[in-house]
LOVOPA-710938 format. One record per residue (C-alpha): residue number from 1; x, z, y; chain. Coordinates in Angstrom, 3 decimals. Layout:
R,pos,u,w,v,unit
R,NUM,X,Z,Y,A;
...
END
This chain:
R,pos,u,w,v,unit
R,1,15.980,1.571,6.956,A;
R,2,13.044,3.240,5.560,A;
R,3,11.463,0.959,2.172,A;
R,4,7.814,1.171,1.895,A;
R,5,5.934,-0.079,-0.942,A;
R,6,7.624,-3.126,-2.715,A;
R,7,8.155,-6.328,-1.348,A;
R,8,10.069,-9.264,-2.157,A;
R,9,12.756,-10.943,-0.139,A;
R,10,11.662,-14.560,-0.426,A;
R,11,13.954,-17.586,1.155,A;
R,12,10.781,-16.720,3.797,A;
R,13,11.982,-18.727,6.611,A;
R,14,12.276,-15.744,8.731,A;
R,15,12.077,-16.423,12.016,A;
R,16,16.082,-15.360,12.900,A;
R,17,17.297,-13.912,16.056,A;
R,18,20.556,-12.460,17.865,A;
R,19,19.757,-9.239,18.015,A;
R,20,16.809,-7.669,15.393,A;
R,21,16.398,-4.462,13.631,A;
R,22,14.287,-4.009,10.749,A;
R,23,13.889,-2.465,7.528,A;
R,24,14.596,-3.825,3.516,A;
R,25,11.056,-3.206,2.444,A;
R,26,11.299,-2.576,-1.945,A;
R,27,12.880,-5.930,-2.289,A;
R,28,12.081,-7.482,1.137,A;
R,29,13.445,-7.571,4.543,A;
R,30,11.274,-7.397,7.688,A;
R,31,12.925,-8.406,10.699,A;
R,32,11.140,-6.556,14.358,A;
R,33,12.646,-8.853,16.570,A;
R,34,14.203,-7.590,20.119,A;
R,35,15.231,-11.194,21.157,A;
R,36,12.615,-13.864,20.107,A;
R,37,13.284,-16.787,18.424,A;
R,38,13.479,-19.853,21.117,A;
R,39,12.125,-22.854,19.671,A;
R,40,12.240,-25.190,22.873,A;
R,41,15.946,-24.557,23.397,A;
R,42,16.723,-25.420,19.763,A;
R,43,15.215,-28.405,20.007,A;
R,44,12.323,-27.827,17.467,A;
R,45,8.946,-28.747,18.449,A;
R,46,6.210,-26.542,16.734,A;
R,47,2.834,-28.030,15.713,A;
R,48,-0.745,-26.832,14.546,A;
R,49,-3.029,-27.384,12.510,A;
R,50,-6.285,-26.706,11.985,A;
R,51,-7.293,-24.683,9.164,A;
R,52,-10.148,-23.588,7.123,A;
R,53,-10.335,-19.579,7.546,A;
R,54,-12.410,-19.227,4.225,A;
R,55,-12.114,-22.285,1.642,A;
R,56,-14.304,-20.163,-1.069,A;
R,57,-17.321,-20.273,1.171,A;
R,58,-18.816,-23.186,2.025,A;
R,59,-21.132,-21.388,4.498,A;
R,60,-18.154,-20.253,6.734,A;
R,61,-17.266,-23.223,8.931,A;
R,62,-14.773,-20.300,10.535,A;
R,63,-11.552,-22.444,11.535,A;
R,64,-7.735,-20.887,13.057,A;
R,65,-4.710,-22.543,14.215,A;
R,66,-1.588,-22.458,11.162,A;
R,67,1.816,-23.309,12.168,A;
R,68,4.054,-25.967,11.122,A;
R,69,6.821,-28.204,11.819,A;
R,70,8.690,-31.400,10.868,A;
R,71,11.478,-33.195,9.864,A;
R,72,11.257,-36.877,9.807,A;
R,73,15.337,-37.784,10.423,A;
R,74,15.606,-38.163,6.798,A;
R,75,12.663,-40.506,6.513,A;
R,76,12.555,-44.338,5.001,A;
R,77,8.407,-45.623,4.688,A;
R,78,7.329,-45.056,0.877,A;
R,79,9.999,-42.294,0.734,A;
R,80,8.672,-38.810,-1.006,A;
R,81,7.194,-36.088,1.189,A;
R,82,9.007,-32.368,1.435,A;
R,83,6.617,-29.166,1.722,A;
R,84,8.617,-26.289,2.146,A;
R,85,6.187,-23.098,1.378,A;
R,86,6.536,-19.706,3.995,A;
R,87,5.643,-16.561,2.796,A;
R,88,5.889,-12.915,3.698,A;
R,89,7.452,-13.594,6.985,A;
R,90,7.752,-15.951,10.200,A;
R,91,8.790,-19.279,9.312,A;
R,92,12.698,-20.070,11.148,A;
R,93,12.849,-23.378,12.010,A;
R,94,16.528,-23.526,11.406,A;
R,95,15.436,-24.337,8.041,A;
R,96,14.105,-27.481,8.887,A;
R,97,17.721,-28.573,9.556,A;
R,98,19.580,-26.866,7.433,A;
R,99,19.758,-25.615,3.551,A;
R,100,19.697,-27.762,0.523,A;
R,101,16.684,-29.134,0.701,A;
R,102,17.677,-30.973,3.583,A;
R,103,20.356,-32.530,1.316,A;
R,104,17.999,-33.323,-0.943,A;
R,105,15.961,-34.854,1.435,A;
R,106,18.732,-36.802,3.459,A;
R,107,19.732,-38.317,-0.175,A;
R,108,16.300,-38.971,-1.105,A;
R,109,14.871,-40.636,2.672,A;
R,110,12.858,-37.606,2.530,A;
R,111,10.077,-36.342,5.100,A;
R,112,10.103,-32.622,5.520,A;
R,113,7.165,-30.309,6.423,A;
R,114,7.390,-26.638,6.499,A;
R,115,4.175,-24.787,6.818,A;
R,116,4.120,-20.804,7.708,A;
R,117,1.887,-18.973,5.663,A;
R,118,-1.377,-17.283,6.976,A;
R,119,-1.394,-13.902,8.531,A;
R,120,2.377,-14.285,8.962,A;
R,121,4.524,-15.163,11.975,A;
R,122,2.495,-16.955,14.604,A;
R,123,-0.215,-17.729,12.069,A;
R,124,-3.411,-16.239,12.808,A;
R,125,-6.211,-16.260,11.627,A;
R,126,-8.701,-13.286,12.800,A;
R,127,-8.204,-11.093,15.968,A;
R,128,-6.197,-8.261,13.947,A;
R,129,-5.085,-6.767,10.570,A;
R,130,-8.310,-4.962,10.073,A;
R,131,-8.870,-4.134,6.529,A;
R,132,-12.212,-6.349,6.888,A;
R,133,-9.958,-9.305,8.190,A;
R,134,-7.191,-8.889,5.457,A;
R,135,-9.863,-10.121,3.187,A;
R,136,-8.922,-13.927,3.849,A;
R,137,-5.114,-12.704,2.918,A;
R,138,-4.577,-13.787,-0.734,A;
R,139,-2.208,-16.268,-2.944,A;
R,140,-5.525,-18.668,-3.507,A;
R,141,-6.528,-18.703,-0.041,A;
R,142,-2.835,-19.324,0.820,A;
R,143,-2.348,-22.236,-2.049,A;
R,144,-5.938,-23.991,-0.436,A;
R,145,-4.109,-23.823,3.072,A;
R,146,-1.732,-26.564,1.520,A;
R,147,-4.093,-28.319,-0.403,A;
R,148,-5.699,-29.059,3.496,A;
R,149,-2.483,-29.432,5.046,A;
R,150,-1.064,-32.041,2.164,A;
R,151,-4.459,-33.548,2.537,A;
R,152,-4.560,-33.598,6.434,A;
R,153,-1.275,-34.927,6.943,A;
R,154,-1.719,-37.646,4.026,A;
R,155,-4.190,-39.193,6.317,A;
R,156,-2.619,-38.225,9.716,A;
R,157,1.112,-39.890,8.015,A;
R,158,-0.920,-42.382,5.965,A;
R,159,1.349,-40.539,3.220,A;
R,160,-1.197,-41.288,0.836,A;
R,161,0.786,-43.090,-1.856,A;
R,162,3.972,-40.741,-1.312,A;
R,163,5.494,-38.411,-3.793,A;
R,164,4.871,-34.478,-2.675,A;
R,165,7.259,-32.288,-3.888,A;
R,166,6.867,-28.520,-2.610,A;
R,167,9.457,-25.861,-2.524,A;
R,168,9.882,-22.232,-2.165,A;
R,169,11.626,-19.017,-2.970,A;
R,170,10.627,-15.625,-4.436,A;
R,171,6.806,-15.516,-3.508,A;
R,172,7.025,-19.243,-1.924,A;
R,173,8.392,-20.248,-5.112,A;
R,174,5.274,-18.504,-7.031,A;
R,175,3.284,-20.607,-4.563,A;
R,176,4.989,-23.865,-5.209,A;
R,177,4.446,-23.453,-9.028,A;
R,178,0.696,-22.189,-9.161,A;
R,179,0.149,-25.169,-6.032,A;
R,180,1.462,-27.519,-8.728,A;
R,181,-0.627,-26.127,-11.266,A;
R,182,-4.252,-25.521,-9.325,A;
R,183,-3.453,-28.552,-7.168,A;
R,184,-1.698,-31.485,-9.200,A;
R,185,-3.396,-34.063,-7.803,A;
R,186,-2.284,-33.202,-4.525,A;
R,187,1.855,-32.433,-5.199,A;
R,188,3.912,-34.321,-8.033,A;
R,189,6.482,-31.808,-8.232,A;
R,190,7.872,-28.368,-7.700,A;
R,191,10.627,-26.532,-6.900,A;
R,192,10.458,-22.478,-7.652,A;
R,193,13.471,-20.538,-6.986,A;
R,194,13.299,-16.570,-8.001,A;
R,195,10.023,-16.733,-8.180,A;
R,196,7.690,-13.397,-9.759,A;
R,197,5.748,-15.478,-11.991,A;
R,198,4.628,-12.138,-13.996,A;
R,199,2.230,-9.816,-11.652,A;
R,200,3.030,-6.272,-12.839,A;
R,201,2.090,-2.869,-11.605,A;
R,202,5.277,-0.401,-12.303,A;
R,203,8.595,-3.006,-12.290,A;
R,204,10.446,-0.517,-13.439,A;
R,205,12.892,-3.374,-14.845,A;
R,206,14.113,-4.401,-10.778,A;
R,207,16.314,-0.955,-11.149,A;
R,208,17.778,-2.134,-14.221,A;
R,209,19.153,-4.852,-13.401,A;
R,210,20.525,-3.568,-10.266,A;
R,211,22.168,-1.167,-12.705,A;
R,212,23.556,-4.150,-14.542,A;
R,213,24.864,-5.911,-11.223,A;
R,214,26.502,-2.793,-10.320,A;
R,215,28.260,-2.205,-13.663,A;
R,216,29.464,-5.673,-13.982,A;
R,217,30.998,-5.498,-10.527,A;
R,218,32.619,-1.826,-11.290,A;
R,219,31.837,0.605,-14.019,A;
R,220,32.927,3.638,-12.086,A;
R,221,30.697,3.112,-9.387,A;
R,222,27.907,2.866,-11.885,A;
R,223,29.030,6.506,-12.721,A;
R,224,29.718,8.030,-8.910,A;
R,225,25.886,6.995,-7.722,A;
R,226,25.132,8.885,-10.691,A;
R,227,26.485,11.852,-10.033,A;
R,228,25.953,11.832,-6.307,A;
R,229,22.110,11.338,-7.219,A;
R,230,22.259,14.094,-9.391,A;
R,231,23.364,16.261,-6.783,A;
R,232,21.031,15.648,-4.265,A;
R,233,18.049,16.157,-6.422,A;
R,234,19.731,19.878,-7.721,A;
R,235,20.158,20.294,-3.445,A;
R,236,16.148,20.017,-3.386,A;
R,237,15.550,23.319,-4.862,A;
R,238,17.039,24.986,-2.304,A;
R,239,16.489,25.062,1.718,A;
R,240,19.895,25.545,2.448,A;
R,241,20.181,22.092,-0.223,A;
R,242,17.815,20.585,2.274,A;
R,243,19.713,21.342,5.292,A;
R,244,22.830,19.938,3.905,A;
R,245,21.185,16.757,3.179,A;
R,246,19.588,16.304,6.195,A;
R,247,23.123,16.293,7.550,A;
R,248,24.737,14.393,5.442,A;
R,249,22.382,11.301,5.206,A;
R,250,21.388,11.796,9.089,A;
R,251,18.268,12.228,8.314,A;
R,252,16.096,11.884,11.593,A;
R,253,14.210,15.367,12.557,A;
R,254,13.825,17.911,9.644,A;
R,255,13.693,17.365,5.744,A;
R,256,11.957,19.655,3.611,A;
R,257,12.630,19.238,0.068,A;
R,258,9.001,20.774,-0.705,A;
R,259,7.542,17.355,0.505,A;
R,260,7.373,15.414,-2.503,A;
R,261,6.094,12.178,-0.449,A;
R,262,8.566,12.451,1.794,A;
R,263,11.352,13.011,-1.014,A;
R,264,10.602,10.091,-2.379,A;
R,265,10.782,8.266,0.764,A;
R,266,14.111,9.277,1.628,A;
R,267,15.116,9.122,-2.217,A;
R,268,13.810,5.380,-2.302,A;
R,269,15.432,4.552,1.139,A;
R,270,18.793,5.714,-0.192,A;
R,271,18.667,3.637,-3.528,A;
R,272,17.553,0.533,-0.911,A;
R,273,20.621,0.526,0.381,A;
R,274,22.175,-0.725,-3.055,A;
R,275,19.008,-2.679,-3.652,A;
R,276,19.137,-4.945,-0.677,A;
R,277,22.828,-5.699,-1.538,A;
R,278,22.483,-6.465,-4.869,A;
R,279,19.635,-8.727,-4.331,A;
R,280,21.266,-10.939,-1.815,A;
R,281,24.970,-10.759,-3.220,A;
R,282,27.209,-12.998,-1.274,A;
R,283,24.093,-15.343,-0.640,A;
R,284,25.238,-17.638,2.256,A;
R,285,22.903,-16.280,4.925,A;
R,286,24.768,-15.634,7.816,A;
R,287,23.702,-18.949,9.387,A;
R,288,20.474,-17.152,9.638,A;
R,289,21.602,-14.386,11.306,A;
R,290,21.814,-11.970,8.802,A;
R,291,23.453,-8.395,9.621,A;
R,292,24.537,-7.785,5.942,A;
R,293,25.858,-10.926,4.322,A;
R,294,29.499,-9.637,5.120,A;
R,295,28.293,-6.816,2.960,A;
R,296,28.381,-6.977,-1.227,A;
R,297,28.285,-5.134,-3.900,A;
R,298,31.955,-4.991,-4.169,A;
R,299,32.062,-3.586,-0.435,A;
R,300,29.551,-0.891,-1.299,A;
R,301,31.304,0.255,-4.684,A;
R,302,34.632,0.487,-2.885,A;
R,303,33.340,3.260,-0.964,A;
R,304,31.851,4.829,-3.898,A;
R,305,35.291,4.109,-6.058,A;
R,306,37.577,5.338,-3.387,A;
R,307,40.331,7.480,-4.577,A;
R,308,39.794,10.747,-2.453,A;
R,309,39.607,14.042,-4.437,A;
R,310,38.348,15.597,-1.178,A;
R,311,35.144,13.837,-0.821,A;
R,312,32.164,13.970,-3.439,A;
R,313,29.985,11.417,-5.084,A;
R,314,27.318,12.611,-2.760,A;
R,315,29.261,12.258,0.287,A;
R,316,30.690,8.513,-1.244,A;
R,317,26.588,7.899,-1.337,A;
R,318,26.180,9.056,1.773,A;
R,319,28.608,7.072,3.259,A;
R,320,26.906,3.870,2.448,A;
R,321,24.248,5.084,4.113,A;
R,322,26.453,5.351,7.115,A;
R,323,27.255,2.276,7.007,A;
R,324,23.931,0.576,6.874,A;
R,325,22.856,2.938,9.549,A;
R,326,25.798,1.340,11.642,A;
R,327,25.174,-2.336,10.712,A;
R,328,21.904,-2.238,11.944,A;
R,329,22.613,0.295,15.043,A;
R,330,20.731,3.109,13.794,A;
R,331,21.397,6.979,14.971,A;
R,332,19.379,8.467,11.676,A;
R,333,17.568,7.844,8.705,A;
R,334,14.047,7.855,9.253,A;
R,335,11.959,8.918,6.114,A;
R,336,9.203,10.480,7.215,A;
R,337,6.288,9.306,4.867,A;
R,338,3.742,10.413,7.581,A;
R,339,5.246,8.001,10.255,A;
R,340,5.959,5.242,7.996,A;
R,341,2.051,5.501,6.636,A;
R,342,1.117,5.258,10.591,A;
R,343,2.772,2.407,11.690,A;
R,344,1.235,0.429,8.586,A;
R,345,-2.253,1.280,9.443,A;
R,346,-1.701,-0.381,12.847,A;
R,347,-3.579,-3.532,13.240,A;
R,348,-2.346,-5.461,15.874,A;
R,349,-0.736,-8.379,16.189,A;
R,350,1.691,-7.006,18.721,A;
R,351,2.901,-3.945,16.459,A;
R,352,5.861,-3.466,13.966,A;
R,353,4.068,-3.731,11.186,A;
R,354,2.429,-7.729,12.198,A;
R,355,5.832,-8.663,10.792,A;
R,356,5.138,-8.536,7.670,A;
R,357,5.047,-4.943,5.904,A;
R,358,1.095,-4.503,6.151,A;
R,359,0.089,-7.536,5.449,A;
R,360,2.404,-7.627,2.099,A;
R,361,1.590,-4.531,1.010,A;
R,362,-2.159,-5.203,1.368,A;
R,363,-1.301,-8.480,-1.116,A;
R,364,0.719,-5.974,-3.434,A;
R,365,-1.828,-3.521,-3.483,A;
R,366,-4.499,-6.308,-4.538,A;
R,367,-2.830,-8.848,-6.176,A;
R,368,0.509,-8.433,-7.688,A;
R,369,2.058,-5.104,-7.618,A;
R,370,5.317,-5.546,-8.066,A;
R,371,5.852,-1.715,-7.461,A;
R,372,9.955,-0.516,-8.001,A;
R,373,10.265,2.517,-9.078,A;
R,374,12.617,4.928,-11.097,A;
R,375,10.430,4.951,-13.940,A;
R,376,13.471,3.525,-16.228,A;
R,377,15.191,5.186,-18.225,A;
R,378,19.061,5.330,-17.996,A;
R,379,19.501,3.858,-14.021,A;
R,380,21.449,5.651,-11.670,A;
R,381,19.111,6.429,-8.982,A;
R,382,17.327,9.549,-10.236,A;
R,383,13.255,10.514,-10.346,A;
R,384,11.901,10.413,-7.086,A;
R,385,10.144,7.501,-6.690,A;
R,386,7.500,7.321,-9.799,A;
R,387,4.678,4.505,-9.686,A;
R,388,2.509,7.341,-8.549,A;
R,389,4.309,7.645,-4.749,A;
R,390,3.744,3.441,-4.716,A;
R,391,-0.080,4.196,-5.489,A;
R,392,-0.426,7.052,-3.436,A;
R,393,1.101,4.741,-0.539,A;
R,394,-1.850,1.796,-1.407,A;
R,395,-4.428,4.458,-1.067,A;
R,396,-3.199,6.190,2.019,A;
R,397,-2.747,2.962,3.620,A;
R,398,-6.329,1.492,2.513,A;
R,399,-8.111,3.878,0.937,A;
R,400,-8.912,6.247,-2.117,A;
R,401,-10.595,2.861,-4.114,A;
R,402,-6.703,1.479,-4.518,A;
R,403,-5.995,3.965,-7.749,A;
R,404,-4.262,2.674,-10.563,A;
R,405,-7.199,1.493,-12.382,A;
R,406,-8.413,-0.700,-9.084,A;
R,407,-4.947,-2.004,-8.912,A;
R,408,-4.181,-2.761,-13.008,A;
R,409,-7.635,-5.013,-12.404,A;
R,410,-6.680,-6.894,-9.581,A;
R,411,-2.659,-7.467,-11.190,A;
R,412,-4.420,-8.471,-14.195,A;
R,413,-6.803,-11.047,-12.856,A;
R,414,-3.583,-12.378,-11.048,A;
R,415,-2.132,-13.104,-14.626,A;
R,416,-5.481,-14.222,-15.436,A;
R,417,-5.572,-16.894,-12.951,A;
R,418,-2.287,-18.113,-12.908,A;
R,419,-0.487,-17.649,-15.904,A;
R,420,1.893,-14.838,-15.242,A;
R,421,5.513,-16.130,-17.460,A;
R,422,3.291,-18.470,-19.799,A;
R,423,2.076,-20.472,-16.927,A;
R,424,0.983,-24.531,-18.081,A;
R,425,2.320,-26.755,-15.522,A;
R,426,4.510,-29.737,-15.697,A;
R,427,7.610,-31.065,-13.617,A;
R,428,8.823,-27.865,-12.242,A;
R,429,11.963,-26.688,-11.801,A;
R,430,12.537,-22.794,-12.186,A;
R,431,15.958,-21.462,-10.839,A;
R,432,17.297,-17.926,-11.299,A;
R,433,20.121,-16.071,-11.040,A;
R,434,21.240,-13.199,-12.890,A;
R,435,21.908,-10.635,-10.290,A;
R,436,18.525,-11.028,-8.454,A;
R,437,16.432,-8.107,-10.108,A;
R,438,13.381,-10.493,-9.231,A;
R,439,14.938,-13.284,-12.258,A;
R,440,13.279,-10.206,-14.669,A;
R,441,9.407,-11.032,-13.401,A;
R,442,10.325,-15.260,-14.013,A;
R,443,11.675,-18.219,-16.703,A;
R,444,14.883,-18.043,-17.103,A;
R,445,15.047,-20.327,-20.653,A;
R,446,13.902,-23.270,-20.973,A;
R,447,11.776,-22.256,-24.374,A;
R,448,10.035,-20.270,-21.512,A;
R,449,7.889,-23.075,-20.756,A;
R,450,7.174,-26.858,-22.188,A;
R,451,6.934,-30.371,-21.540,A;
R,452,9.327,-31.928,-18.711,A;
R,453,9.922,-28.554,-16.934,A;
R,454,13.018,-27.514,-16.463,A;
R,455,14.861,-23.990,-16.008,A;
R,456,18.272,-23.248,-14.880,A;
R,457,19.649,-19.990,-14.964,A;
R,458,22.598,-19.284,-12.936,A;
R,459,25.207,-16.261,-13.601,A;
R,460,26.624,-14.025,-10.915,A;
R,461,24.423,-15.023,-8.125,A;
R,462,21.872,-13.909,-6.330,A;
R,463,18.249,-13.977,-5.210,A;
R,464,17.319,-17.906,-3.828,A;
R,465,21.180,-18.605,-3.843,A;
R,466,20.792,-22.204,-4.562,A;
R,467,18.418,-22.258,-1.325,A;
R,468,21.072,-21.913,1.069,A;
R,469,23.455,-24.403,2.640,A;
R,470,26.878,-24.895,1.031,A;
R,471,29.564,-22.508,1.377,A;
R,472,33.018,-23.062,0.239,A;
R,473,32.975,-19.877,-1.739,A;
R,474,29.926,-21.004,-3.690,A;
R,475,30.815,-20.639,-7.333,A;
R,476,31.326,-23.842,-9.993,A;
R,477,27.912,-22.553,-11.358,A;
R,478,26.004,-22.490,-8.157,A;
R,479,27.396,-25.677,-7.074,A;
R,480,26.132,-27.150,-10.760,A;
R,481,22.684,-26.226,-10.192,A;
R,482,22.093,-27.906,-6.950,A;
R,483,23.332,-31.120,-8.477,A;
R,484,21.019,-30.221,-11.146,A;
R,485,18.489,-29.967,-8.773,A;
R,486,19.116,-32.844,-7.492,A;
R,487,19.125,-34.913,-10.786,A;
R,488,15.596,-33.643,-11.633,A;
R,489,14.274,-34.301,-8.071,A;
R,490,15.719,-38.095,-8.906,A;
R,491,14.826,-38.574,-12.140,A;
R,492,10.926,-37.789,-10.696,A;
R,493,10.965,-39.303,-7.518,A;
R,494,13.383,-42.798,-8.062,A;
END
C-alpha cells in the first residue's frame, strides 16, 4: 500500500465492491476495483445531468454528462431536499439507502440527491487527465456544479420553495460549508463532518495527533514504533541495513537506502499503515465493504505490545506491515518512487490512477496542500518524509513550476477565498472527532465560529463517524451527536 502525496479519506461515497485492492493515499483510500460495482442488480437507477464544463467563462458553451442518483422513498410534497456532496472518489450508491442521513431524511419526509463530483468516478468531463484538461478540476468549479444541479432539479422537481440542506464529509464536508457560504441562496443549510476548513502546505499536525490516538489507546506502543523507527533509519547507513529491510518489510524488488525519494516512500508507506487505522478507528464501514474495519488501533498496538523478548520493535513494526500486506492480498511492499510517479502521470480514464490519486493530487498541489509529513517534532515515525519529498512529488508529477512558492500562492488564495477556520457562514453544523487527525485543519468549539452555527466535537471517534449507519457498539457520545444532528436539522427545517 504505497501513500503518495496526501489525500483525505472523505465519507466519498466510494463506489464499493467484493473484491478491490487499492492503496491509503496520505489520509485517503483509493479503491482499483477488480469486480465493478453493479448498479442494475442493486436496484439503483443512475441518472445524468448535464453540466456546464467551464462556469467562469461565459464564452465556453462546452457541456459533459455528471452523475447522480435519487432517493425519493422518504419524500412528503413541501418536504426539504437532501444533497449529499461526492468527492475524491466514485460515488456508491449504497449510500443512497443507507447511513444517517437517510434517518434523517426518513424522519424529516426528506428527498435525497447524491451528486458525484467531476473528474471522479463515472464523471467526465474531457477525453483524459491531461494536465491541460485538469484545468476545469477545482473546489469552485466543483461548488458551481451544484449550484446548476440544485438549480436544474428545482425546476425539473418544481422543488422551488423546498428547504436544501447539503451534506458531506472530509473534502465533501469543505464543499457543503463553502456551497453554503458562496451559494446561500441556493441551500438553507449544511452539514460538514471532518471537514479541512484550513488549506495548509506542511500539516505536520495530522502526525500528532495520530501520536495522541496511539498513546491514549496504549503508551507502550507509542514507545515500540519508536524504537523500531529508530532502527530502521540507523539500518540505512549500511547496505547490509538495506538488505535486512528489504526482507523484513517485503519490500518488492531491491531497496537502496542511498535513494532518498524512495526512502521516503517506503518510510511514509510504513507510518500509513498506522495512519489509515487511526483515521478510521472502529468507524462502522464494513457495510461498505471495507477490508480494514475489523482492524483498530488496539489490534495494531497488540502486535507492537506483545510480550516476546525474542522479537524487536522493528520486527513488531514490521509485522503490521504483514498484516496489511495480507488484508489486502499483497506479496510485497511496493515503494518504488519511480513507479508510483509513473502510474500518476497516466491520463486515461481506464488506468489506476482515474480512481482518484491524480486527480487529488493535482487539487492538492493547486489548491489545498494538505501535505503530511514528519516535520513534527516529538512523533514516532522518524525523518523521512519532509515537506520537501511532498513538493518534489507535485513537481515530478506536473512540472518544475509546482515549487513551494507556486504552491504557498495557490493554498493561500484557497484561504483567501473561502475562509480557511474563520469562515462567515450561518446554519452549519461542524462535527469532529478527536481521533481523526483531519479534526486539527477544522472547528471543533463553538467560539470557532458565530451566529446559529453549531459545532460538536465528539471524543474517541473517528474520521466522518457520525456518517455511518448505526452500530450497536457506537459509543453514548457518538450516538448523542446524531440526535444532535438531528435536533439542528429540525429546529431549521420544521
Amino acid at each position: 500500500m504505497t501513500i503518495l502525496t496526501i489525500l483525505l479519506l472523505s465519507v466519498t461515497l466510494f463506489a464499493t465492491v467484493v473484491q478491490s485492492s487499492g492503496r491509503f493515499y496520505k489520509g485517503h483510500w483509493f479503491r482499483h476495483s477488480q469486480q465493478k460495482y453493479s448498479f442494475s442488480e442493486n436496484g439503483i437507477e443512475t441518472y445524468w445531468f448535464n453540466q456546464t464544463l467551464d462556469h467562469f467563462n461565459p464564452t465556453d458553451n462546452k457541456t459533459w454528462q455528471q452523475r447522480y442518483f435519487i432517493n425519493d422513498t422518504f419524500y412528503k410534497p413541501g418536504g426539504p431536499v437532501f444533497l449529499m456532496i461526492g468527492g475524491e472518489g466514485e460515488d456508491n450508491p449504497l449510500w443512497m439507502s443507507q447511513g444517517a442521513w437517510i434517518t434523517y431524511a426518513q424522519k424529516l419526509n426528506a428527498f435525497c440527491f447524491s451528486l458525484e463530483h467531476r473528474y471522479y468516478g463515472k464523471s467526465h468531463p474531457t477525453p483524459d487527465m491531461s494536465l491541460e484538461n485538469l484545468v476545469y478540476l477545482s473546489s469552485e468549479q466543483a461548488l458551481a456544479d451544484l449550484a446548476m444541479f440544485t438549480q436544474g432539479m428545482k425546476e425539473k422537481y418544481n422543488f422551488t420553495k423546498n428547504k436544501w440542506v447539503a451534506f458531506g464529509g472530509s473534502y465533501p464536508g469543505s464543499l457543503a460549508a463553502w456551497y453554503r457560504l458562496k451559494y446561500p441562496h441556493l441551500v438553507y443549510a449544511a452539514v460538514s463532518t471532518s471537514a479541512p476548513l484550513q488549506a495548509q502546505l506542511n500539516f505536520k499536525e495530522y502526525l500528532g495527533v495520530v501520536r495522541d490516538s496511539i498513546n491514549r489507546t496504549n503508551p507502550e506502543c507509542l514507545s515500540q514504533i519508536y524504537e523500531g523507527v529508530q532502527s530502521m533509519e540507523k539500518l540505512l547507513k549500511r547496505r547490509t541495513g538495506w538488505w535486512m529491510l528489504q526482507k523484513e518489510f517485503k519490500i518488492c524488488g531491491e531497496f537502496r537506502g542511498d535513494n532518498s525519494k524512495d526512502v521516503a516512500n517506503f518510510f511514509e508507506t510504513m507510518a500509513g499503515n498506522f495512519m489509515d487505522i487511526v483515521q478510521y478507528n472502529e468507524d462502522n464501514r464494513a457495510f461498505e465493504g471495507s477490508q480494514t474495519s475489523n482492524i483498530s488501533i488496539k489490534t495494531l498496538c497488540d502486535i507492537m505490545t506483545k510480550n516476546d523478548e525474542e522479537i524487536t520493535p522493528m520486527q513488531k513494526y514490521a509485522q503490521v506491515n504483514d498484516l496489511m500486506l495480507e488484508t489486502f492480498g499483497k506479496k510485497c511492499s511496493e515503494i518504488k518512487y519511480s513507479k508510483m510517479v509513473k502510474e500518476m502521470q497516466e491520463i486515461s480514464w481506464d488506468s489506476s490512477a482515474a480512481s482518484g490519486e491524480r486527480q487529488w493530487t493535482y487539487q492538492t498541489c493547486n489548491e489545498f496542500g494538505f501535505f503530511q509529513t514528519t516535520d513534527l517534532e516529538n512523533q514516532p515515525f522518524g525523518k523521512e518524509f519532509g515537506i520537501e519529498f511532498s513538493i518534489r512529488l507535485c513537481q515530478d508529477i506536473f512540472g518544475q513550476k509546482y515549487d513551494k512558492k507556486f504552491l504557498q500562492s495557490k493554498i493561500d488564495w484557497t484561504n483567501v477565498n473561502y475562509g480557511g477556520k474563520d469562515i462567515k457562514v450561518s446554519r452549519v453544523i461542524f462535527i469532529n472527532g478527536s481521533i481523526d487527525p483531519w479534526h486539527a485543519l477544522g472547528l471543533t468549539n463553538k467560539n470557532d465560529t458565530e451566529g446559529d452555527n453549531q459545532v460538536i466535537f465528539i471524543e474517541d471517534t473517528a474520521h466522518c463517524a457520525n456518517m455511518y449507519p448505526e452500530s450497536p457498539n457506537d459509543l453514548p457520545q457518538l450516538k448523542q451527536a446524531r440526535i444532535d444532528i438531528l435536533k439542528f436539522l429540525t429546529e431549521k427545517l420544521i
